[in-house]
C-alpha positions in Angstrom: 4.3 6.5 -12.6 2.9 3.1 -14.3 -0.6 2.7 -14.5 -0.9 -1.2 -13.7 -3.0 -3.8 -12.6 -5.9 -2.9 -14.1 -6.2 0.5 -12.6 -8.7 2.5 -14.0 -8.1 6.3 -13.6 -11.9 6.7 -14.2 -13.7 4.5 -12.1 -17.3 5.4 -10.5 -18.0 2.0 -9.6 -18.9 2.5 -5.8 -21.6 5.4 -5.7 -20.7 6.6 -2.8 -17.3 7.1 -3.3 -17.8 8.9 -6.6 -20.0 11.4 -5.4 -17.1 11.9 -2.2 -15.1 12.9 -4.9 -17.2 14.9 -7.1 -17.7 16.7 -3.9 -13.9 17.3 -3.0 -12.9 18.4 -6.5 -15.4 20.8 -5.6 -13.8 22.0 -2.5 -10.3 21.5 -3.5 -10.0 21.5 -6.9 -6.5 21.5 -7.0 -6.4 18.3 -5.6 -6.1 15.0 -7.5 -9.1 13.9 -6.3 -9.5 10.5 -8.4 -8.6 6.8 -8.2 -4.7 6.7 -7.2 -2.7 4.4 -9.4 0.1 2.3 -8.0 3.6 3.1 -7.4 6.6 1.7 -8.0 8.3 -1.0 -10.0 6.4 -3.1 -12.5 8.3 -6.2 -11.5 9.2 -5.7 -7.5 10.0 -7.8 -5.1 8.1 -6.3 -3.0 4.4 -5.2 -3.0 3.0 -3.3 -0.1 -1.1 -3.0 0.3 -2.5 0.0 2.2 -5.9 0.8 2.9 -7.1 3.7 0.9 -6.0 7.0 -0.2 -5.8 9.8 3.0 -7.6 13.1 1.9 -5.1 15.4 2.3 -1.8 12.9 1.2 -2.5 10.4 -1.8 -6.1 11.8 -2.8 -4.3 15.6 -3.2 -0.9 14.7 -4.4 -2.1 11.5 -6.7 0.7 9.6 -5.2 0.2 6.7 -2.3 1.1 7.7 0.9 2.7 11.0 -0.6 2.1 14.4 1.6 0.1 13.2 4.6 1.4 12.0 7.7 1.5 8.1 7.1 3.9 8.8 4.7 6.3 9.7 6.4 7.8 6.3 8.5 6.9 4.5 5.4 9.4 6.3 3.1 11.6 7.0 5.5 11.9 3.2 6.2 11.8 2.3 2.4 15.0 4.3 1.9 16.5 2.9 4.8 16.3 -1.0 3.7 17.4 -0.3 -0.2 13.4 0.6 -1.5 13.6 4.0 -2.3 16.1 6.3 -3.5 15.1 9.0 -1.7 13.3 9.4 2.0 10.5 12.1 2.1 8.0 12.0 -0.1 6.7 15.2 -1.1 5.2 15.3 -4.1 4.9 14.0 -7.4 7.6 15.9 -8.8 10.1 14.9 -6.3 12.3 12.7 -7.6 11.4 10.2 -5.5 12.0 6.1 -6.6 10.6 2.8 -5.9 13.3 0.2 -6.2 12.3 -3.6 -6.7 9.0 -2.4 -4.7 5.7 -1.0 -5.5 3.0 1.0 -3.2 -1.4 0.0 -3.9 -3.9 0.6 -1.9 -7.1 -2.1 -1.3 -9.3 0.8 -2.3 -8.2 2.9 -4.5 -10.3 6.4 -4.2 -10.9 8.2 -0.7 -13.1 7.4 1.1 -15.2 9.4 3.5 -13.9 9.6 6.9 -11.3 7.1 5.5 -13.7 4.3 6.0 -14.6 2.0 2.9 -17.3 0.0 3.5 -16.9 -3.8 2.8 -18.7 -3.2 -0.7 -16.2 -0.4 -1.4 -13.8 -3.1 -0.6 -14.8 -5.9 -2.5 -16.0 -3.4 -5.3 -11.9 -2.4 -5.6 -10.6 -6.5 -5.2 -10.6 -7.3 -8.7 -8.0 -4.4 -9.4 -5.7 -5.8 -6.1 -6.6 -9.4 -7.9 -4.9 -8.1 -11.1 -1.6 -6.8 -9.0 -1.2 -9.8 -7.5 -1.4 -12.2 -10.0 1.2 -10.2 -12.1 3.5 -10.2 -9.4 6.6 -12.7 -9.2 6.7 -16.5 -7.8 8.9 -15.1 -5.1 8.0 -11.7 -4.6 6.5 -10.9 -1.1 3.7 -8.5 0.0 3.4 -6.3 2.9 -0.4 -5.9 4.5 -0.7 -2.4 6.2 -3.5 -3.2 8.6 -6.2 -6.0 8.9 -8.4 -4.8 5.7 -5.2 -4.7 3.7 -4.7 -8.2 5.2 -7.9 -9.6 4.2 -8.1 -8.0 0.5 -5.2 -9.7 -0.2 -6.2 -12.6 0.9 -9.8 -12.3 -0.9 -8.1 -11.5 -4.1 -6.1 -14.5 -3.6 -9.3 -16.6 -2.9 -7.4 -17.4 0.2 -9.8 -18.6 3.3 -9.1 -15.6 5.9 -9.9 -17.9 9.0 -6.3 -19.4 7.8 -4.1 -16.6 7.3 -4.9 -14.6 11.2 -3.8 -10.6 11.3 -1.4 -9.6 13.9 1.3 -6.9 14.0 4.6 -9.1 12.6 3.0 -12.1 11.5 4.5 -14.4 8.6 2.4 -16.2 6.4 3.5 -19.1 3.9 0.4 -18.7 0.9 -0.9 -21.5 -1.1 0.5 -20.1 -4.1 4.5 -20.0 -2.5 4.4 -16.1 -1.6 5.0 -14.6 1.9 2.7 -12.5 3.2 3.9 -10.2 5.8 1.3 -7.9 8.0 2.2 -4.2 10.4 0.2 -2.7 11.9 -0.8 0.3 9.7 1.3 3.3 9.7 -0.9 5.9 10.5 -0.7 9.1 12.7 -3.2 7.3 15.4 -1.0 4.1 15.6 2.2 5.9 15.4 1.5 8.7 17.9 -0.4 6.6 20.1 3.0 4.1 20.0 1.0 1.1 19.0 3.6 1.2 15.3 6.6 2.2 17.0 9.4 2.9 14.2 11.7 -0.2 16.0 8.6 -2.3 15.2 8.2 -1.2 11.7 11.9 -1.5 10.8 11.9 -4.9 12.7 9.2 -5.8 10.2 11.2 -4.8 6.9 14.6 -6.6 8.6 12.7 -9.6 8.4 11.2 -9.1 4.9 14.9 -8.3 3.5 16.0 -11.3 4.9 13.5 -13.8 3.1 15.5 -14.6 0.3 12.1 -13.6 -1.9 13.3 -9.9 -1.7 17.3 -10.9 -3.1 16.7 -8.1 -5.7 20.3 -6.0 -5.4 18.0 -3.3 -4.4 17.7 -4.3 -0.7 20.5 -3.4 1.5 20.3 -4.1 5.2 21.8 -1.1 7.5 24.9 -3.1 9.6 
């Protein structure tokens, strides 16, 4: 798994979060319990922003969105559309690849109750600044949720009154990238059927469509 970005598999840089997870290595100290590095391709088409690592998936296994219950729509819809060769995501080990996409999170450590303050937030940007402005002229980025929306568009030095969160929105950025938003895929959106999988999928349709994802790696179920 490439450590990119500017990822640093050290950081203590938001108190709070560092003493979180001095106090989980504690409790679980099989756990990974650190910052989570990206996933994926260095060069992808595609970049997809989530919020933060969950406790028990990405902040045990080390992976983004690997063993917790958020995972499983995502990856499941990543192999469907061409971005993954495999769809469950398990564990590191698994086998599981990225193709012409890669997985980040705005904050990159747990945080408690899975709520980063706007500090922890802005604390993190710089690293999300980094991924971005590595990424190519054409490649397109998926926002899971409104904070996911808005780091992007902080790291971007983007004005967020322009570039309005909603479930299936399209955005044209200043800099010729497409930002895509969805609602998050979480347990509470998904079991509560505000992300239904029709809605999600409907989503990634659209995004391998955009001719900024033209890769090879896409493939669109007819």
């Amino acid at each position: 798994m490439p450590e990119c970005g500017g990822y640093d598999p050290g950081c203590v840089r938001c108190p709070r979060l560092a003493a979180h997870l001095d106090a989980v290595r504690h409790s679980h100290p099989d756990y990974h319990a650190r910052p989570v590095a990206p996933f994926g391709a260095e060069d992808p088409a595609l970049l997809i922003v989530g919020l933060a690592p969950g406790m028990h998936g990405a902040n045990a296994t080390g992976r983004p969105f690997t063993g917790d219950y958020a995972g499983i729509l995502l990856y499941q819809t990543l192999h469907k559309f061409g971005f993954s060769n495999l769809p469950v995501s398990q564990h590191r080990e698994d086998g599981l690849r990225l193709l012409g996409c890669r997985i980040t999170n705005a904050v990159k450590c747990l945080p408690p109750e899975n709520k980063p303050t706007p500090a922890e937030v802005a604390q993190c940007n710089p690293f999300l600044r980094a991924e971005l402005h590595a990424l190519r002229p054409d490649a397109v980025i998926l926002a899971l949720g409104t904070i996911a929306h808005q780091a992007v568009l902080r790291a971007l030095s983007l004005p967020l009154r322009d570039y309005k969160f909603s479930h299936g929105a399209e955005h044209a950025l200043a800099d010729g990238r497409r930002l895509f938003d969805s609602y998050h895929c979480s347990r509470y959106n998904t079991q509560t059927r505000r992300l239904t999988e029709a809605m999600f999928h409907d989503v990634f349709a659209r995004i391998a469509d955009y001719g900024g994802t033209s890769t090879g790696a896409v493939r669109v179920p007819g």
